[in-house]
C-alpha positions in Angstrom: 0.0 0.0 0.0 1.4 3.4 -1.0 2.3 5.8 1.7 -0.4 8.4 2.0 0.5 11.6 1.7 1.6 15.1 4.0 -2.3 16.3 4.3 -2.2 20.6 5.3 -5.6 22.7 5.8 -5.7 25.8 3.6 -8.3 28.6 3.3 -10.1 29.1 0.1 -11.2 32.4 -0.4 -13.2 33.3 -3.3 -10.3 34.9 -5.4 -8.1 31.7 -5.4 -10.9 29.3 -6.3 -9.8 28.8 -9.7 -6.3 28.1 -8.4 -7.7 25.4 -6.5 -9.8 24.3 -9.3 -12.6 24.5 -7.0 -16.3 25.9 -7.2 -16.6 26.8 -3.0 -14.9 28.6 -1.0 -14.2 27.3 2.8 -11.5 25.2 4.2 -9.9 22.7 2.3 -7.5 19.6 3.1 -4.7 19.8 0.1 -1.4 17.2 -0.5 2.3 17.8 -0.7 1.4 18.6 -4.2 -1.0 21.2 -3.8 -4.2 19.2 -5.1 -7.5 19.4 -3.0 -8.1 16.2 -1.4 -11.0 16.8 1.0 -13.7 19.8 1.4 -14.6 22.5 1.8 -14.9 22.8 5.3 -16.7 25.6 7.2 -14.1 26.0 9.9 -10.3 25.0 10.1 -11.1 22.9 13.6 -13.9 20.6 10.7 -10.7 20.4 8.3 -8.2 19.5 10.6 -10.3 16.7 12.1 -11.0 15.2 8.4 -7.2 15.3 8.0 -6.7 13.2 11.5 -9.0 10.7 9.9 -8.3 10.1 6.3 -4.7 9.6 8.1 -5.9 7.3 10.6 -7.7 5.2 8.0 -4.8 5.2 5.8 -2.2 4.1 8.2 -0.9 0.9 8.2 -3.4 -2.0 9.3 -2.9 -3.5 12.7 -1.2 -7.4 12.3 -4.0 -9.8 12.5 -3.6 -11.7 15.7 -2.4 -15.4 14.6 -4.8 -18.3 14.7 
């Protein structure tokens, strides 16, 4: 499974939607590469927590337990 990558929270406002190639502006989970992954968000606190668990559900599994 690929390594899932640096998440950061970035505002939106409505002058830099088209930079974003986006239609909304709010807050927005982008990638090391600048392309919006998640959103929009109303706050940064919504966008921040969406980050924690895209990341969480990426993350390596647990080892199954043997049987």
């Amino acid at each position: 499974m690929a390594k899932p990558k640096d998440l950061i929270a970035v505002h939106v406002p409505t002058e830099d939607l088209g930079d974003y190639n986006v239609t909304e502006t709010g807050w927005y989970a982008t990638d090391d590469g600048g392309k919006v992954v998640l959103g929009p968000f109303d706050s940064l606190a919504q966008c921040d927590r969406a980050i924690r668990d895209r990341l969480q559900r990426t993350a390596d599994p647990k080892p199954e337990a043997p049987t």
